[in-house]
MARDRENBA-573176 format. One record per atom (N, C-alpha, C): x, y, z; residue in three letters. Coordinates in steps of 0.1 Angstrom, whole numbers, plus 5000, padded with zeros to 4 digits. Layout:
BEGIN
XYZala/...
END
This chain:
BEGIN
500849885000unk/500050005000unk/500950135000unk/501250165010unk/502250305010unk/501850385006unk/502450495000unk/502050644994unk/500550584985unk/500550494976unk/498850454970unk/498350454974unk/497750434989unk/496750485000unk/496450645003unk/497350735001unk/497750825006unk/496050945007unk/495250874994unk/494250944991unk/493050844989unk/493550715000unk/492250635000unk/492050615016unk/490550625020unk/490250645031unk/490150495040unk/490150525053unk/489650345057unk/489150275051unk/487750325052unk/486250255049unk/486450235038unk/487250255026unk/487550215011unk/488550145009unk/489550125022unk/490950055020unk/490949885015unk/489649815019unk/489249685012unk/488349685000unk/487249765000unk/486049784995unk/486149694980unk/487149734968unk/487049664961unk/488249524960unk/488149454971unk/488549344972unk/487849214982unk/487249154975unk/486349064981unk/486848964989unk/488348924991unk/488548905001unk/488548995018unk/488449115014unk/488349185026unk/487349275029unk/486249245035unk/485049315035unk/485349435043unk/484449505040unk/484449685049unk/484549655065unk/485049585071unk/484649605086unk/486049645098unk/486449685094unk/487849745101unk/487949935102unk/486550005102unk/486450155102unk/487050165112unk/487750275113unk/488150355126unk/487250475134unk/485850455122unk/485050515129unk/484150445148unk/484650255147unk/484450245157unk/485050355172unk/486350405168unk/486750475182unk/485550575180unk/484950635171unk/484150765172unk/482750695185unk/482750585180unk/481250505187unk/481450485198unk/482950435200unk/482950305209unk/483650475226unk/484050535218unk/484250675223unk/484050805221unk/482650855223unk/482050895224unk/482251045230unk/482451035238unk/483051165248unk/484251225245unk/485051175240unk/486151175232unk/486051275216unk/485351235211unk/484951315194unk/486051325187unk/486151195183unk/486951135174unk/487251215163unk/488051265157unk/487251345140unk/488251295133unk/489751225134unk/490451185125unk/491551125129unk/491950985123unk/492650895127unk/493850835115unk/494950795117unk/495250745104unk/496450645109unk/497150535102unk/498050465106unk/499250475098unk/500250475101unk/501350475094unk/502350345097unk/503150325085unk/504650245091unk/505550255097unk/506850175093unk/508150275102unk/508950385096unk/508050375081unk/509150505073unk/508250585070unk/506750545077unk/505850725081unk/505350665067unk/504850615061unk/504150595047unk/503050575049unk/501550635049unk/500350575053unk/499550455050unk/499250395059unk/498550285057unk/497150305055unk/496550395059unk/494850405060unk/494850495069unk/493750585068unk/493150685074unk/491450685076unk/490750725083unk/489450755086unk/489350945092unk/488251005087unk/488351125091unk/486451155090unk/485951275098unk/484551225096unk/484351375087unk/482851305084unk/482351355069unk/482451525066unk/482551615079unk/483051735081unk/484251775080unk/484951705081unk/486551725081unk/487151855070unk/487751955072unk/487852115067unk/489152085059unk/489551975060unk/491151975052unk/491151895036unk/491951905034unk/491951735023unk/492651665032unk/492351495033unk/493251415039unk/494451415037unk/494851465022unk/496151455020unk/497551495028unk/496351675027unk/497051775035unk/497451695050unk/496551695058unk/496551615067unk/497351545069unk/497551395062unk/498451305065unk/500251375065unk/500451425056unk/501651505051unk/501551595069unk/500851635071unk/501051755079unk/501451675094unk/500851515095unk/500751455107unk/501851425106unk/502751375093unk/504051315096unk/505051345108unk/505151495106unk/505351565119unk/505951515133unk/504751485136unk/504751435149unk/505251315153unk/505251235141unk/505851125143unk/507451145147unk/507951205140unk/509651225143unk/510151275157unk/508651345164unk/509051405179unk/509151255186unk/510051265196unk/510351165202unk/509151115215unk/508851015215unk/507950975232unk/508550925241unk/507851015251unk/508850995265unk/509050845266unk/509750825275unk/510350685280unk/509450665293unk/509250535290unk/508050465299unk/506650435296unk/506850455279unk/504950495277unk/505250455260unk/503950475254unk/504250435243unk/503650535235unk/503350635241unk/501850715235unk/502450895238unk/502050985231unk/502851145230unk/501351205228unk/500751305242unk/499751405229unk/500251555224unk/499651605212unk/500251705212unk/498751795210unk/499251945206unk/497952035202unk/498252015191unk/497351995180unk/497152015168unk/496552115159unk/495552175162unk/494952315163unk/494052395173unk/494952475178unk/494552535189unk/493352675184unk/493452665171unk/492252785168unk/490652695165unk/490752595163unk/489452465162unk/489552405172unk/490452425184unk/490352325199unk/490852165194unk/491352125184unk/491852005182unk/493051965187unk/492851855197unk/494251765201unk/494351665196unk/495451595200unk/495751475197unk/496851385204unk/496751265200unk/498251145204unk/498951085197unk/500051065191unk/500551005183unk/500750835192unk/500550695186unk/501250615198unk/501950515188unk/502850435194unk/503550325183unk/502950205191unk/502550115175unk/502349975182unk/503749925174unk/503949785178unk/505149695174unk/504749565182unk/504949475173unk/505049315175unk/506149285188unk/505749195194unk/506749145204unk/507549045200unk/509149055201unk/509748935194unk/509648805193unk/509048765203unk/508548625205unk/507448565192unk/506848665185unk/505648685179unk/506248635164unk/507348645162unk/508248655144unk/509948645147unk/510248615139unk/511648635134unk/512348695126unk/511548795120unk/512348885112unk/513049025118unk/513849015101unk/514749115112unk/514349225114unk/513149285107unk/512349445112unk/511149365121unk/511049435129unk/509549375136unk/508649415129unk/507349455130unk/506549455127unk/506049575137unk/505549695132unk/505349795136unk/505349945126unk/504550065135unk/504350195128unk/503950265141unk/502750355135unk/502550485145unk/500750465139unk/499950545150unk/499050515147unk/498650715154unk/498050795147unk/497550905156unk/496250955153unk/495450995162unk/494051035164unk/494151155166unk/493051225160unk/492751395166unk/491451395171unk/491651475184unk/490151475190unk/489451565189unk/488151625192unk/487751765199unk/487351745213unk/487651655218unk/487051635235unk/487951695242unk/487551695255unk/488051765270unk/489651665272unk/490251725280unk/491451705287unk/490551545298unk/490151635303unk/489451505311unk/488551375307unk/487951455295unk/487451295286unk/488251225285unk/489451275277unk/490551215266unk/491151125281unk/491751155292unk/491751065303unk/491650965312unk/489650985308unk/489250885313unk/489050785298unk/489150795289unk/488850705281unk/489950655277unk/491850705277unk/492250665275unk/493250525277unk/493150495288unk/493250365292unk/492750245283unk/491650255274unk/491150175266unk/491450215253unk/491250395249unk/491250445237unk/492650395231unk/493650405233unk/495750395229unk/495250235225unk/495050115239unk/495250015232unk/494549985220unk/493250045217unk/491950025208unk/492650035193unk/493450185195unk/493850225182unk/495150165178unk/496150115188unk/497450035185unk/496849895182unk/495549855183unk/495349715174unk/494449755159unk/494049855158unk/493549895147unk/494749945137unk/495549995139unk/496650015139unk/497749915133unk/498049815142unk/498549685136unk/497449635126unk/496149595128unk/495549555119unk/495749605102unk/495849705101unk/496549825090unk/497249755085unk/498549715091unk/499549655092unk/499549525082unk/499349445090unk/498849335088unk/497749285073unk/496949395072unk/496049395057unk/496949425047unk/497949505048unk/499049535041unk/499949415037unk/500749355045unk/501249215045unk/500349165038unk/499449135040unk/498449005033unk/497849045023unk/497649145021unk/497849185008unk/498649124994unk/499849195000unk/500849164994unk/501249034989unk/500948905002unk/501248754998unk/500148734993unk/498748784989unk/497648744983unk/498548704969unk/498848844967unk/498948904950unk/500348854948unk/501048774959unk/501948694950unk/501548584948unk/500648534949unk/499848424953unk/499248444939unk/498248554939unk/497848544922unk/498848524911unk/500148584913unk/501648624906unk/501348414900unk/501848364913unk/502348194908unk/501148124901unk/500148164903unk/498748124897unk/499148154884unk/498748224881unk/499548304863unk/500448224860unk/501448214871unk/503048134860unk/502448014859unk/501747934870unk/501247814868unk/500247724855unk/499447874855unk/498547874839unk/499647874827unk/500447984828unk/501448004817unk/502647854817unk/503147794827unk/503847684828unk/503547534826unk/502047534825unk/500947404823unk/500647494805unk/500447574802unk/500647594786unk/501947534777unk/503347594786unk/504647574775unk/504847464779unk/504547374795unk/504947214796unk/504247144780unk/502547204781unk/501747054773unk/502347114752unk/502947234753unk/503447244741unk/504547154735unk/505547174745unk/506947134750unk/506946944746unk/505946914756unk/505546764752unk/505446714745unk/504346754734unk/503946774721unk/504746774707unk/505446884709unk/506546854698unk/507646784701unk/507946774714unk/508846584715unk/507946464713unk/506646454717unk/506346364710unk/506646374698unk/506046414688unk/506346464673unk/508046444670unk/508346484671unk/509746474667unk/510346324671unk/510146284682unk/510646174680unk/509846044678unk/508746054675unk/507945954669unk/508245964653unk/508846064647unk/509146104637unk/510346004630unk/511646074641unk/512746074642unk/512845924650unk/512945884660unk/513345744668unk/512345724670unk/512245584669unk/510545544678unk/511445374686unk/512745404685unk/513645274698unk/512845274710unk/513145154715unk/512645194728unk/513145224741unk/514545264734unk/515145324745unk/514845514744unk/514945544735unk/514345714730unk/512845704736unk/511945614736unk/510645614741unk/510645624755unk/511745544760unk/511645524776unk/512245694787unk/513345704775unk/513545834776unk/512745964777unk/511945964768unk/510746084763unk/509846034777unk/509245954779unk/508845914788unk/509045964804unk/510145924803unk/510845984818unk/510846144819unk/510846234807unk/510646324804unk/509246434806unk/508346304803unk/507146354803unk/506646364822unk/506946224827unk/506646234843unk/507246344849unk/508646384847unk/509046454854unk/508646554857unk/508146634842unk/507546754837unk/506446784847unk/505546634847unk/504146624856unk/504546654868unk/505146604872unk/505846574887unk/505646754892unk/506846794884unk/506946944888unk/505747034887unk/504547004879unk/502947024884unk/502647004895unk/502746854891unk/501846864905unk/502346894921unk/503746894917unk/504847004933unk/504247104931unk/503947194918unk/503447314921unk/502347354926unk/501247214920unk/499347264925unk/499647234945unk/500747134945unk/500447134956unk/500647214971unk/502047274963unk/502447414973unk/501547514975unk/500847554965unk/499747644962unk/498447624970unk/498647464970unk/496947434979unk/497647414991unk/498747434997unk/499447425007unk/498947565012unk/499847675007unk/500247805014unk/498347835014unk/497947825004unk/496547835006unk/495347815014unk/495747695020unk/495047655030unk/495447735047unk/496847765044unk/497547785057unk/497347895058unk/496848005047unk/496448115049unk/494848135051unk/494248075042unk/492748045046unk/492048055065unk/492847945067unk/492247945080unk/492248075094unk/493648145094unk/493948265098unk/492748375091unk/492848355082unk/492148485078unk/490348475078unk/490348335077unk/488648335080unk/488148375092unk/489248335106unk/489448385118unk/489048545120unk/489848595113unk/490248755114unk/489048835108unk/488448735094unk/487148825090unk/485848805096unk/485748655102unk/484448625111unk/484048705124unk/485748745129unk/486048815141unk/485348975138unk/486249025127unk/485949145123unk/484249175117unk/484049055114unk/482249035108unk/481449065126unk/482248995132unk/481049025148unk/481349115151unk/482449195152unk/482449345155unk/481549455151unk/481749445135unk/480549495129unk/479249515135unk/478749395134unk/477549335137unk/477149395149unk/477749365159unk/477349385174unk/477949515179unk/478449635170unk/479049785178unk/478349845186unk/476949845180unk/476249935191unk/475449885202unk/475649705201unk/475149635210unk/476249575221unk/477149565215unk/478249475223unk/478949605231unk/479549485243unk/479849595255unk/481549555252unk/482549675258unk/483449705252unk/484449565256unk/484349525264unk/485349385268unk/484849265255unk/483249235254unk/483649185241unk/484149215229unk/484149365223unk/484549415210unk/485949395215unk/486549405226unk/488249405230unk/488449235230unk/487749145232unk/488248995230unk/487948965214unk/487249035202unk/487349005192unk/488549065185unk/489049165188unk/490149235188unk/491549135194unk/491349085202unk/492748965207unk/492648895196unk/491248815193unk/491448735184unk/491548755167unk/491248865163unk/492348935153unk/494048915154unk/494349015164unk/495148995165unk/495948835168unk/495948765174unk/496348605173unk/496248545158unk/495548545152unk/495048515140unk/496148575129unk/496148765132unk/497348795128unk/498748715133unk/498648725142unk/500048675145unk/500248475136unk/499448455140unk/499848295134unk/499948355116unk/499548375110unk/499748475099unk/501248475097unk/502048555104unk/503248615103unk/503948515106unk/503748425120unk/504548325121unk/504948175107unk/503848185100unk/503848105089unk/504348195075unk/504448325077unk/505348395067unk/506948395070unk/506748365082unk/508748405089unk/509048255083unk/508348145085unk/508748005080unk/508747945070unk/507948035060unk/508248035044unk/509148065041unk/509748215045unk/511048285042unk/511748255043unk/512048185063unk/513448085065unk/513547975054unk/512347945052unk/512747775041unk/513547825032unk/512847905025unk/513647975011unk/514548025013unk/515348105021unk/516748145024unk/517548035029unk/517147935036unk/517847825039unk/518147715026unk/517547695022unk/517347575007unk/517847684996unk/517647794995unk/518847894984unk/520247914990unk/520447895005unk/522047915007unk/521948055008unk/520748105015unk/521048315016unk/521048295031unk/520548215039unk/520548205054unk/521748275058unk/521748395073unk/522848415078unk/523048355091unk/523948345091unk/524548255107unk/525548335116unk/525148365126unk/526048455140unk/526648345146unk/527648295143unk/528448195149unk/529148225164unk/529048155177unk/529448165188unk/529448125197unk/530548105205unk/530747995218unk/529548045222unk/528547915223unk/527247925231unk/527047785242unk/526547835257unk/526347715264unk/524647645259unk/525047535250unk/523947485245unk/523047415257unk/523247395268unk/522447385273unk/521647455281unk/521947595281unk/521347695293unk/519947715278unk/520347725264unk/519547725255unk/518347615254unk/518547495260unk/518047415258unk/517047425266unk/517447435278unk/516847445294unk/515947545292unk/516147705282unk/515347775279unk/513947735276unk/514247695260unk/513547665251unk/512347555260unk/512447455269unk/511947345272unk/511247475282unk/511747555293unk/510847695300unk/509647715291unk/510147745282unk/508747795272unk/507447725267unk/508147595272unk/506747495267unk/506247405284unk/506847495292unk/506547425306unk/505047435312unk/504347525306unk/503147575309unk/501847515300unk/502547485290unk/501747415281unk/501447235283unk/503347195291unk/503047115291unk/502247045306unk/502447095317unk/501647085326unk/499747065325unk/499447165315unk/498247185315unk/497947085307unk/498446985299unk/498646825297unk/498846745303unk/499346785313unk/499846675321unk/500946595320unk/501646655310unk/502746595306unk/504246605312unk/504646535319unk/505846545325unk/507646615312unk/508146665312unk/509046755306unk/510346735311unk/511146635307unk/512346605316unk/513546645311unk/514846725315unk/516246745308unk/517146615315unk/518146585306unk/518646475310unk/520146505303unk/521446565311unk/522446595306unk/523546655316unk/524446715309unk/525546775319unk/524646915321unk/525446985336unk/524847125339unk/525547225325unk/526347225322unk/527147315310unk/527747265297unk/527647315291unk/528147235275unk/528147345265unk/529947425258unk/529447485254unk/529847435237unk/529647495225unk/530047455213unk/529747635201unk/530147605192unk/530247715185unk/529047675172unk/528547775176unk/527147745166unk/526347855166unk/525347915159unk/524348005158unk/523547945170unk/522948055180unk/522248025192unk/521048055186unk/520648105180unk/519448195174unk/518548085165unk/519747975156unk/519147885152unk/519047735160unk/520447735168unk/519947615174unk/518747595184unk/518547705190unk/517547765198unk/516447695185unk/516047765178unk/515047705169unk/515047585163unk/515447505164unk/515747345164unk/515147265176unk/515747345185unk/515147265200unk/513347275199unk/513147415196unk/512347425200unk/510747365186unk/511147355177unk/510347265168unk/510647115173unk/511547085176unk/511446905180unk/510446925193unk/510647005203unk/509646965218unk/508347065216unk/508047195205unk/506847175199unk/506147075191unk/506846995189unk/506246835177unk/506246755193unk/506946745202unk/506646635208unk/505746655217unk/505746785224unk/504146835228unk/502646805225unk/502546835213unk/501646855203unk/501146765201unk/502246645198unk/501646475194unk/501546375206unk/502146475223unk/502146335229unk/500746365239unk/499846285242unk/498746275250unk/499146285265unk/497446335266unk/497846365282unk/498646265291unk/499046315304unk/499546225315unk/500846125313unk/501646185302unk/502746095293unk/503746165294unk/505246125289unk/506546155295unk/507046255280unk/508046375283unk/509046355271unk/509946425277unk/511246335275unk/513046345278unk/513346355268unk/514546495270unk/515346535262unk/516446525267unk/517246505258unk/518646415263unk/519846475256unk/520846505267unk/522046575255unk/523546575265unk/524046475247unk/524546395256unk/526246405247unk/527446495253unk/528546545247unk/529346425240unk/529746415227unk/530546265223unk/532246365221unk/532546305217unk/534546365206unk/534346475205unk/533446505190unk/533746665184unk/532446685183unk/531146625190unk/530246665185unk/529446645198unk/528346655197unk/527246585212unk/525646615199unk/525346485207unk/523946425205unk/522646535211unk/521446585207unk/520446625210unk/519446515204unk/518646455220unk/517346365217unk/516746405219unk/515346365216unk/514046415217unk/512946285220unk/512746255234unk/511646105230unk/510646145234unk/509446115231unk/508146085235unk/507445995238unk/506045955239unk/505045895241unk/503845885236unk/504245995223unk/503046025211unk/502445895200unk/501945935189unk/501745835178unk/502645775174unk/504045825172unk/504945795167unk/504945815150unk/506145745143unk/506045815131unk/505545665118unk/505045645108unk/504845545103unk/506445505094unk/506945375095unk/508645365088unk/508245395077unk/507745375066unk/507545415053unk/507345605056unk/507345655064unk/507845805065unk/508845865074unk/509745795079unk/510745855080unk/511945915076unk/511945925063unk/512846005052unk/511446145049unk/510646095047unk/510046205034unk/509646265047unk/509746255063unk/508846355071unk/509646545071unk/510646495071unk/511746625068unk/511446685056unk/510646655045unk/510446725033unk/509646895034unk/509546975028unk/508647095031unk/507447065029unk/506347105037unk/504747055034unk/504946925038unk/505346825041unk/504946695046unk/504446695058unk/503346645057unk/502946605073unk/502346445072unk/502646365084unk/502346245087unk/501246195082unk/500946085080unk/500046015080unk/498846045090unk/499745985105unk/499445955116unk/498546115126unk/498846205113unk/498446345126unk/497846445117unk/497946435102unk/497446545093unk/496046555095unk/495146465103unk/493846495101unk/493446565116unk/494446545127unk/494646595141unk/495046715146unk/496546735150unk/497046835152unk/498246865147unk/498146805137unk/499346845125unk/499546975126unk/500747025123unk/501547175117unk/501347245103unk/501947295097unk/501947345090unk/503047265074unk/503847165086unk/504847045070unk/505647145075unk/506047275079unk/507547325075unk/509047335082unk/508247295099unk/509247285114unk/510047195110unk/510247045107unk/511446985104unk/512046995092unk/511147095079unk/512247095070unk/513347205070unk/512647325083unk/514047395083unk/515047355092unk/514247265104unk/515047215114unk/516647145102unk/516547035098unk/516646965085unk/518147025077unk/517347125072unk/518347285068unk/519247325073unk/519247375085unk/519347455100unk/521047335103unk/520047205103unk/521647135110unk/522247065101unk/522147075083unk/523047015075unk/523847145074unk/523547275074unk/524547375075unk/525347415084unk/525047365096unk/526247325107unk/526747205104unk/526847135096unk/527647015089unk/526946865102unk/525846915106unk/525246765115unk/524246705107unk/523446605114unk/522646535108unk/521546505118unk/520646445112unk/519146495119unk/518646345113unk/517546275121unk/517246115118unk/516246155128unk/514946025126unk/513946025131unk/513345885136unk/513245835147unk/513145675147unk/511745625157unk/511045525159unk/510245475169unk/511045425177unk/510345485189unk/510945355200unk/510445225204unk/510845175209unk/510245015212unk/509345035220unk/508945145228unk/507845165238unk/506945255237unk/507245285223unk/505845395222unk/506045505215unk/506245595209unk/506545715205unk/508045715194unk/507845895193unk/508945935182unk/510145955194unk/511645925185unk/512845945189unk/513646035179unk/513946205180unk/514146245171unk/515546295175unk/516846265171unk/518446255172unk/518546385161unk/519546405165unk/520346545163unk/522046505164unk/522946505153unk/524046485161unk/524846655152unk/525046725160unk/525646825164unk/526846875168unk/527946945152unk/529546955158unk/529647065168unk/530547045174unk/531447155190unk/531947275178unk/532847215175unk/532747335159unk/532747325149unk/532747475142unk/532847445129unk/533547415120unk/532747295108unk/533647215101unk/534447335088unk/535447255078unk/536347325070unk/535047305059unk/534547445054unk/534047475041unk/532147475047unk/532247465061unk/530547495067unk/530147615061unk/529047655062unk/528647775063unk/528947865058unk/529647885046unk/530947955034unk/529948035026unk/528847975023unk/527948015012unk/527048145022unk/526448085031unk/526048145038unk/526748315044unk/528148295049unk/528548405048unk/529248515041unk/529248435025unk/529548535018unk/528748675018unk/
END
């Protein structure tokens, strides 16, 4: 969006896109705050480019002027301790206002910009309205705000989305041409049967790489589907219920936007690691790290999840161990093997993690008490998009945690295997070098 918004208002920022119905006005703060007298709002990024604006039907300016004029404020600095600046805006119309910044919490994504802008409102209300309302008003507008945000993003992967659609039309054209005159030509030319077995193998492969592509497509598609039906059903009750629904509900349809967004993002940060990992653009911060204070971390983070399972969470290893490796990615290794073993293992059941220092390398386990994996898939479970047999119709993932896991530790020169145990569940090994090997990670850091 960016400056192309610059002269398109909220209420029209989806309008002619049927994936995104009208329900995101920022005329709700006018409703939802009242005493307040909302008269103009708008969101921006981190380089101040507007995302969307709302202003009401009196408004004496052009928005353009406006947005241009708000930039302003953005570059004054906000005190420390707060997230939110008001300033006077026109003191000859009695208009104030706040500038405030939302931003993603790092836990939320992995990229290297967070996710964030500035969001500012002008009022005509009292010092004392603006007060008592704002305890609610800042957070209301920092998730309307991110939302901006967020429709932007999605946007954008829509319409690459339509982009591969097109090549896919245009690449199922020059395959079935391509075919065609090899048949021809060599039915012409050789009709051996070793040229036939040839043309042949020719022809599957061709297929092959279809149907990898229909299926990536009904992949990302699905995995985008579901978030977003979330976010518009959410945004549909909002609608629906403004002048009925009391503010703690309109604020829990609002969380659940938001979450919605966020699983969103988290499955875009894991697209991009695949693709930078499998092209060889991945960067790696190499450094003596105590892999087990990491490990001990990571297992903290799922301690709460696993309790409320009932699942016992066990470390099993030396107190310190250190080795030279990206903490940033080994951290994210750990932590997709004991989200897979979480996820798959049933209540009141065990999972040990084990790590265990050998010569030049040390072992990371992972066992469980789950489904386990079927042998006829323990190669292809590491593929991108693969999900099990045993869990795709349950609480399968998304297919893409072990193929960067996969990635992640062939570029530290280790290796990664997947096995049943004799007693029940998945066994998932990691063997892991102390350092780095001669010609590791070369591509990566050029």
């Amino acid at each position: 969006m960016g400056d192309q918004t610059i002269a398109v208002s909220w209420d029209s920022l989806w309008e002619d896109d049927v994936r995104f119905p009208q329900c995101h006005s920022l005329e709700q703060l006018r409703r939802l705050f009242p005493e307040v007298n909302v008269v103009f709002a708008a969101s921006f990024n981190e380089d101040k480019q507007p995302l969307a604006f709302w202003c009401e039907s009196q408004w004496s300016e052009r928005p353009q002027d406006t947005l241009r004029e708000l930039r302003r404020y953005i570059d004054q600095d906000i005190p420390a301790g707060t997230d939110w600046r008001p300033f006077a805006y026109c003191k000859s119309r009695d208009i104030r206002g706040f500038v405030g910044r939302f931003q993603a919490a790092e836990h939320c994504c992995q990229m290297n910009v967070l996710p964030a802008g500035f969001v500012i409102v002008l009022y005509r209300g009292s010092d004392a309205a603006f007060h008592r309302a704002a305890p609610l008003l800042i957070p209301f507008a920092s998730v309307l705000g991110m939302s901006a945000w967020l429709a932007d993003r999605v946007v954008f992967f829509c319409t690459k989305i339509d982009q591969l659609e097109q090549e896919k039309a245009s690449l199922k054209s020059s395959h079935s041409e391509a075919v065609s005159m090899a048949l021809e030509e060599h039915e012409l030319v050789l009709l051996a049967e070793e040229k036939q077995k040839a043309l042949q193998e020719l022809i599957e492969a061709k297929e092959a790489a279809y149907r990898a592509k229909n299926q990536f497509l009904a992949n990302v598609s699905h995995e985008l589907r579901t978030p977003l039906h979330a976010i518009l059903s959410y945004a549909s009750f909002g609608v629906k219920k403004i002048d009925t629904a009391d503010k703690n509900t309109l604020f829990r349809y609002f969380q659940q936007i938001e979450a919605s967004g966020k699983s969103l993002l988290a499955f875009f940060n894991d697209l991009l690691d695949l693709a930078k990992l499998e092209a060889g653009k991945m960067r790696y911060e190499l450094s003596a790290s105590d892999v087990v204070w990491i490990t001990r971390s990571v297992l903290e983070e799922f301690r709460s999840l696993a309790e409320q399972k009932r699942i016992k969470l066990e470390y099993h290893g030396p107190e310190r161990f250190n080795a030279e490796l990206d903490p940033t990615r080994f951290a994210q290794v750990v932590r997709n093997l004991v989200s897979n073993a979480v996820k798959f293992t049933p209540e009141g059941r065990h999972i040990w993690v084990h790590l265990i220092p050998q010569d030049d390398d040390f072992l990371l386990r992972v066992d469980d008490e789950g489904c386990g994996v079927p042998e006829d898939e323990l190669d292809t479970i590491f593929e991108s998009f693969y999900q099990s047999s045993r869990t795709k119709t349950s609480a399968g993932g998304t297919g893409l945690g072990l193929a960067i896991c996969r990635e992640i530790v062939l570029a530290h020169g280790g290796r990664i295997w997947v096995e049943n145990r004799r007693e029940g569940g998945a066994r998932f090994s990691v063997i892991w070098p102390t350092r780095r090997a001669p010609n590791t990670l070369v591509s990566q850091q050029l």
